[in-house]
C-alpha positions in Angstrom: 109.7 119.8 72.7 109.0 122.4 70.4 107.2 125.8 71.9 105.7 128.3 70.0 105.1 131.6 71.5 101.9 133.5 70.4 104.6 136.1 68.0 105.8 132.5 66.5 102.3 131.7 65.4 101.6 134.6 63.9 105.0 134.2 62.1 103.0 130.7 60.6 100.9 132.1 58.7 97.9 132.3 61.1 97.9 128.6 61.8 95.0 127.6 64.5 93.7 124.6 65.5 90.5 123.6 66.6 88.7 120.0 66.9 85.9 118.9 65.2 85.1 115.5 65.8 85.0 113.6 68.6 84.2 109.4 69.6 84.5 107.9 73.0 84.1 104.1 74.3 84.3 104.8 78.4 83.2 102.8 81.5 80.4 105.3 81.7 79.2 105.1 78.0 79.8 104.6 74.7 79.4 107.3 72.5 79.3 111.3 73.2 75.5 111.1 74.5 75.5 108.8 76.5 79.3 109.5 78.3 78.1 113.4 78.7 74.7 112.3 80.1 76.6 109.8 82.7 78.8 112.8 83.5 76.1 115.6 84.0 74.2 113.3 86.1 76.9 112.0 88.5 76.7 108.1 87.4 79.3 105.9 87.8 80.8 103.5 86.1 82.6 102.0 88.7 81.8 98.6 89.6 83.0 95.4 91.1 85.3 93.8 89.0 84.3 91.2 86.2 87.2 90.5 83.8 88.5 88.3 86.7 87.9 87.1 89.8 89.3 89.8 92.2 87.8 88.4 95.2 91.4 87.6 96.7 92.8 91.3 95.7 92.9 93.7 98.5 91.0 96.2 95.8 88.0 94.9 93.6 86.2 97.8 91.7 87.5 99.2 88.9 85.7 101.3 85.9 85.2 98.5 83.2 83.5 99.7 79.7 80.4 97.4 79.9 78.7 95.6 76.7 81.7 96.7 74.3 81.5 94.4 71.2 84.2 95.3 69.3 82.8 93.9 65.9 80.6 96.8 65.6 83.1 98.8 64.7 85.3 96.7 62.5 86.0 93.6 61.2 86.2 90.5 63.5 90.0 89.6 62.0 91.1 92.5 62.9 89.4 92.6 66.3 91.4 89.6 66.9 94.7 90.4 65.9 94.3 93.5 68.5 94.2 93.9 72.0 91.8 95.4 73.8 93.1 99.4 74.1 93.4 99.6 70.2 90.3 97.6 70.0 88.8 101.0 72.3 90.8 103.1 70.6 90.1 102.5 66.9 86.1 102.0 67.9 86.5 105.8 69.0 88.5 106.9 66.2 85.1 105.7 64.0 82.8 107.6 65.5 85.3 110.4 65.6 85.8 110.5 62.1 82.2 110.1 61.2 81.2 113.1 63.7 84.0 115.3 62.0 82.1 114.8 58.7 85.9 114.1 57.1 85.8 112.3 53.7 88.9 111.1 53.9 89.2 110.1 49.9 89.3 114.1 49.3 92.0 114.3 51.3 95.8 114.3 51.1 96.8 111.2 52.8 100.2 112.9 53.5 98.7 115.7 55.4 96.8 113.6 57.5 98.4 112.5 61.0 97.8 109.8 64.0 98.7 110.3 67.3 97.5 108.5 70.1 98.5 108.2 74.0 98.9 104.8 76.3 100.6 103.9 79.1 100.0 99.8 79.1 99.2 98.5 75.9 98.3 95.2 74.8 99.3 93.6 78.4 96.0 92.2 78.1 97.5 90.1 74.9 101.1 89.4 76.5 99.3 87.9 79.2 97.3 85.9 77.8 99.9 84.8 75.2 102.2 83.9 78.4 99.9 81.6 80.1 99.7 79.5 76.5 103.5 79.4 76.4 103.8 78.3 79.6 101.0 75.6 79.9 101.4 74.8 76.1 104.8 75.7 74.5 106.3 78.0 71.3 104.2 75.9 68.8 100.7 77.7 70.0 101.7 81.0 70.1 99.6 83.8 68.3 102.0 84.8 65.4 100.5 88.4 65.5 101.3 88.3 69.1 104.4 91.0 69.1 102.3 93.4 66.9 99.4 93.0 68.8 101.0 93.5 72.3 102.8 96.3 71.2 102.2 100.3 72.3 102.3 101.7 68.9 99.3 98.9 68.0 96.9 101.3 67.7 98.2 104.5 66.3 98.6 101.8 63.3 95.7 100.3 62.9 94.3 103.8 63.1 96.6 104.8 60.0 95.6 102.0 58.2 92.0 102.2 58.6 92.0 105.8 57.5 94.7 105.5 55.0 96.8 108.2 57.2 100.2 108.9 55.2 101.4 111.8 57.8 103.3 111.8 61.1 101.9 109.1 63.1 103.4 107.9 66.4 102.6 106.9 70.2 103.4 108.7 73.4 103.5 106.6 76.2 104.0 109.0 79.3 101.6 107.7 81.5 99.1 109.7 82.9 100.2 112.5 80.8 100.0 110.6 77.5 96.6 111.3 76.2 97.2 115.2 76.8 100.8 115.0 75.7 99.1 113.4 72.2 97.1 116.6 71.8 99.7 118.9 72.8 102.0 117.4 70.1 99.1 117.7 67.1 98.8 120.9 67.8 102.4 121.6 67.1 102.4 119.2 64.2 99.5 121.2 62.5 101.1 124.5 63.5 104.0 123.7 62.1 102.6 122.8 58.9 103.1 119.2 58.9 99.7 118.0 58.7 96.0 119.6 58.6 93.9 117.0 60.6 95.4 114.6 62.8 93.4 112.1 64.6 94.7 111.8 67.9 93.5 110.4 71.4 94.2 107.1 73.9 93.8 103.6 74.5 94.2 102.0 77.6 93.5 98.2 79.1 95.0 98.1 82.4 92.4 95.9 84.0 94.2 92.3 84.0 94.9 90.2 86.4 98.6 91.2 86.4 98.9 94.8 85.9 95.4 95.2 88.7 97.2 93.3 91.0 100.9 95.7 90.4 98.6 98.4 91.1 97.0 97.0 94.0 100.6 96.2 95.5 101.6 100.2 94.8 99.5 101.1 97.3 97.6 103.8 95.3 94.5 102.1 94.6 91.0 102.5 96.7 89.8 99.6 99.4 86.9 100.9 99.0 85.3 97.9 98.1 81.2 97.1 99.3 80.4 100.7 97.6 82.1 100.8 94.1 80.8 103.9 93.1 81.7 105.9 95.8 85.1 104.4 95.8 87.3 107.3 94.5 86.6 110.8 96.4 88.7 113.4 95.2 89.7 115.7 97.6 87.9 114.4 100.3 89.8 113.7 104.0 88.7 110.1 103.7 89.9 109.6 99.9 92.1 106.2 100.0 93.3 106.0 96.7 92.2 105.7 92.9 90.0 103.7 90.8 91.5 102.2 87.6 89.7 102.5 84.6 89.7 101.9 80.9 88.6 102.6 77.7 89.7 104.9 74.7 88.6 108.3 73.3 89.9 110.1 70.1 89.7 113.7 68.9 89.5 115.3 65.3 92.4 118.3 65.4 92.1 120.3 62.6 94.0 123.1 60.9 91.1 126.5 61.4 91.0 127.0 57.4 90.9 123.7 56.7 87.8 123.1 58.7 86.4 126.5 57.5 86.7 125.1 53.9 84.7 122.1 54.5 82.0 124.4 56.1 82.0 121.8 59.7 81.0 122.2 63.3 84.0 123.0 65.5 83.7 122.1 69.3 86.4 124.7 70.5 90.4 125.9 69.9 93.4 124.6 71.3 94.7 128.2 72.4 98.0 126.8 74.5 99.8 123.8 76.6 102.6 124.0 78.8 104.5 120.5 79.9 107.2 120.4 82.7 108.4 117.8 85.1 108.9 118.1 89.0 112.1 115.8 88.8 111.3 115.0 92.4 110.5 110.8 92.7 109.2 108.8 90.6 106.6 107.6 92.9 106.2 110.8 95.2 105.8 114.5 94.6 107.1 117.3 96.4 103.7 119.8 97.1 106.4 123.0 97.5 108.0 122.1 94.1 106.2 125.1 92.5 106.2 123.0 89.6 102.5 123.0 88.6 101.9 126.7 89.6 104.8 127.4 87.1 102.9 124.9 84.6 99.8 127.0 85.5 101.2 130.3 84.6 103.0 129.3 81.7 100.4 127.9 79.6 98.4 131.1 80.5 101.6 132.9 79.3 101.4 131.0 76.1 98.5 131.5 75.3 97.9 135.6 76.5 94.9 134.2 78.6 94.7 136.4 82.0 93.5 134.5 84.9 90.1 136.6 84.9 89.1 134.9 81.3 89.5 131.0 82.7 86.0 129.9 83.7 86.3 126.4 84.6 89.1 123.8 85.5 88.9 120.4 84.3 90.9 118.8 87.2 93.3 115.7 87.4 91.7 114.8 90.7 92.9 111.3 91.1 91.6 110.5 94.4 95.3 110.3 95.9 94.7 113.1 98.5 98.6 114.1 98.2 98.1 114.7 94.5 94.1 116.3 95.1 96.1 118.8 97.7 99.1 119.7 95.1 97.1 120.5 92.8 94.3 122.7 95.0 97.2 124.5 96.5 98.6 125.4 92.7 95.5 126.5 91.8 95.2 128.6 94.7 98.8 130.0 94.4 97.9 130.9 90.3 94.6 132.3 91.0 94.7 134.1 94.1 91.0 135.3 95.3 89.8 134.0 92.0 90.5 130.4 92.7 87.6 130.5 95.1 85.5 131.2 91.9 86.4 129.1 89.2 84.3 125.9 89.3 86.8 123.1 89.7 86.0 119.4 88.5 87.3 115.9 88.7 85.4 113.2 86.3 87.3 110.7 87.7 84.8 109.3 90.3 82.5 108.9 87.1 85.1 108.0 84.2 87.6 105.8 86.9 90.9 106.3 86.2 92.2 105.4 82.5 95.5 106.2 82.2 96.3 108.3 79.4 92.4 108.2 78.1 91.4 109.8 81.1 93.1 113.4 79.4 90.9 112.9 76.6 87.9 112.4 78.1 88.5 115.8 79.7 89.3 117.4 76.4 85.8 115.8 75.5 83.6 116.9 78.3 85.2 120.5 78.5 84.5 120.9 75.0 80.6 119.4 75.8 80.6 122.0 78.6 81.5 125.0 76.2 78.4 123.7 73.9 76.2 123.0 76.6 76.7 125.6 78.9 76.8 122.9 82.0 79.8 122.1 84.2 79.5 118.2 85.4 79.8 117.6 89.2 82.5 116.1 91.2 80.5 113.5 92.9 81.6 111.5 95.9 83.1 114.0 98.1 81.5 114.3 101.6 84.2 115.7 103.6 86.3 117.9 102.0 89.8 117.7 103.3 90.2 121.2 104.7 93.2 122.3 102.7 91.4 121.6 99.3 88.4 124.4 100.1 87.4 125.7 96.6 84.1 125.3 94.4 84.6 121.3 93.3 80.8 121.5 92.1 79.2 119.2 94.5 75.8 119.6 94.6 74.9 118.4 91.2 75.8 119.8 87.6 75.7 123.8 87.4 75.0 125.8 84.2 76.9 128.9 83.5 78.4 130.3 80.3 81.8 128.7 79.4 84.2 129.7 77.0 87.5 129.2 78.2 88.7 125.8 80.2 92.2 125.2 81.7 92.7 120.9 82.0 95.4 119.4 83.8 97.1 116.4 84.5 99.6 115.2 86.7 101.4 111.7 86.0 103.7 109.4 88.1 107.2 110.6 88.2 106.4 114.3 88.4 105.4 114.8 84.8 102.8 117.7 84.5 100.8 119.2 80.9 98.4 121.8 80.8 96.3 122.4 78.0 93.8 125.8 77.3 90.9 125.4 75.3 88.4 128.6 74.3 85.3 128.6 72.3 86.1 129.5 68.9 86.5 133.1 68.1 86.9 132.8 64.0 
């Protein structure tokens, strides 16, 4: 991928980015209010399962988004012809655009961009489809069945909605994707090849198909007569994570641009840094340096010294060899001033949604910067003794924050880091 050092910026004419509108559709809440609120005050939305009957699964909680009625946000055709993580995903790309303040008939369609992450897709629409085929042959298939199913889904509906002529793809890199999205607008608007993009993540994983493949990985909580204590990052008893679902879309913006229109701006992008441990696919190696190098080079990037990062919006998964990797990265980038920095995961509130999950961090890092209050990390009672810094456990804390380092850390090794700062115009 394209880098661009902080010289090669400068060299674009001053180009910065910053986001101005944001919409969300999570297990936890629909809607910037009531997600942030959820997330301040520790509640869950994990639950038992009910978009099938789990009882025979060895795992049966999961983070489903509760009361979501897609026809409030468009049409009921095309809520049909869409499965359910572009159903999410264009619901939040709504109330994105509307909290931007964008009219998008005074803009250039050709400047205006879609990027959004997933991992799964429309399996929720190829099973479905499946079972007909099997039990009732070709003749009563859906006809909008390969569109529907398919990844890219939902960055096109998006463009179509909003009449969006510019770059607009998907990035399906699993837990990365949703991060990886926002890294890549950023370039795209650095670069010059668009001024807004509206970029974020879909996901839908909760079927009775893809559930049960996680459930058979091995990586998913038992934790089943207490759903919403079920994932415990970084606790010695964690067993695992909780999937979620759900969608959330950002508002990216070229700095001038937004200045013309005279908007709010939540915060900058200042830097990202992506790498891969090329370890196993399934495994990682915690003295493959990797992340720590990830760490320092997005820092690098973006000429942010460890003293200005005041928070850590955390990947925190709940799988104790990932929760440990990344404590002991932390530790090895910060020195003494890891044991400082509040470190988060919203996991145990949001589930675990794939490659939404990254933009629901964006989200509530950029609520935390405007609010002045860092969410806790609820659910962990017994710290596992090698992950010993400040995960915030005692409830919400209120301190000023203007610059946040988020991470994620994907299957397969694949890490992105992403710095985001209060505006400094």
């Amino acid at each position: 991928m394209i880098s661009l050092s902080q010289e090669g910026k400068k060299l674009l004419n001053g180009r910065r980015v910053v986001i101005t509108g944001m919409g969300v559709v999570a297990p936890n809440g629909i809607g910037i209010e009531n997600f942030w609120d959820s997330l301040v005050h520790g509640r869950s939305g994990v639950r038992k399962i009910t978009h099938f009957d789990a009882s025979s699964y060895p795992c049966q909680v999961a983070a489903e988004v509760p009361n979501f009625d897609p026809t409030d946000y468009m049409d009921p055709k095309t809520a049909r012809r869409l499965g359910r993580f572009a159903q999410f995903a264009l619901a939040a790309a709504h109330m994105a655009v509307e909290d931007s303040g964008i009219d998008f008939t005074l803009e250039d369609p050709y400047r205006v961009g879609v990027f959004i992450g997933t991992a799964i897709g429309g399996v929720d629409v190829i099973e479905t489809q499946h079972t007909i085929f099997m039990e009732k042959g070709l003749k009563r298939l859906s006809p909008f069945t390969v569109v529907s199913s398919s990844t890219h889904s939902a960055s096109g509906i998006i463009g179509c909605e909003f009449n969006s002529r510019g770059p607009n793809t998907t990035i399906a890199a699993g837990c990365n994707s949703g991060l990886d999205a926002a890294y890549l607008a950023y370039n795209t608007i650095l670069l010059g090849d668009a001024d807004i993009m509206i970029v974020g993540a879909g996901e839908a994983p909760i079927t009775p198909y893809i559930y049960g493949a996680f459930c058979s990985s091995g990586n998913l909580s038992h934790e089943n007569k207490e759903p919403k204590r079920a994932l415990k990052p970084y606790d010695i008893n964690a067993d695992g994570m909780v999937l979620g679902e759900g969608g959330a879309i950002l508002i990216m913006e070229e700095l001038q641009h937004s200045l013309r229109r005279n908007t709010r701006i939540y915060g900058e992008v200042v830097s990202y840094s992506a790498l891969n441990e090329a370890f196993d696919l399934f495994g990682i190696n915690v003295d493959n340096g990797a992340m720590t190098l990830n760490f320092k080079q997005v820092l690098e990037r973006g000429h942010v010294d460890v003293k200005e990062i005041d928070y850590i919006s955390a990947h925190g998964n709940g799988i104790l060899s990932y929760d440990v990797d990344e404590t002991e990265s932390i530790k090895k980038t910060f020195a003494e001033l890891a044991y400082r920095i509040p470190v988060t995961s919203i996991k145990p509130v949001t589930g675990h949604a794939i490659s939404a999950t990254a933009i629901y961090q964006i989200i509530a890092s950029l609520l935390t910067i405007k609010s002045g209050i860092i969410p806790p990390t609820i659910n962990i009672l017994n710290p596992d003794p090698r992950c010993d810094l400040d995960y915030v456990t005692k409830g919400f804390v209120k301190k000023n924050v203007e610059t946040i380092l988020i991470n994620t850390h994907g299957f397969g090794g694949r890490l992105t880091a992403l710095i985001l700062r209060k505006i400094d115009r």
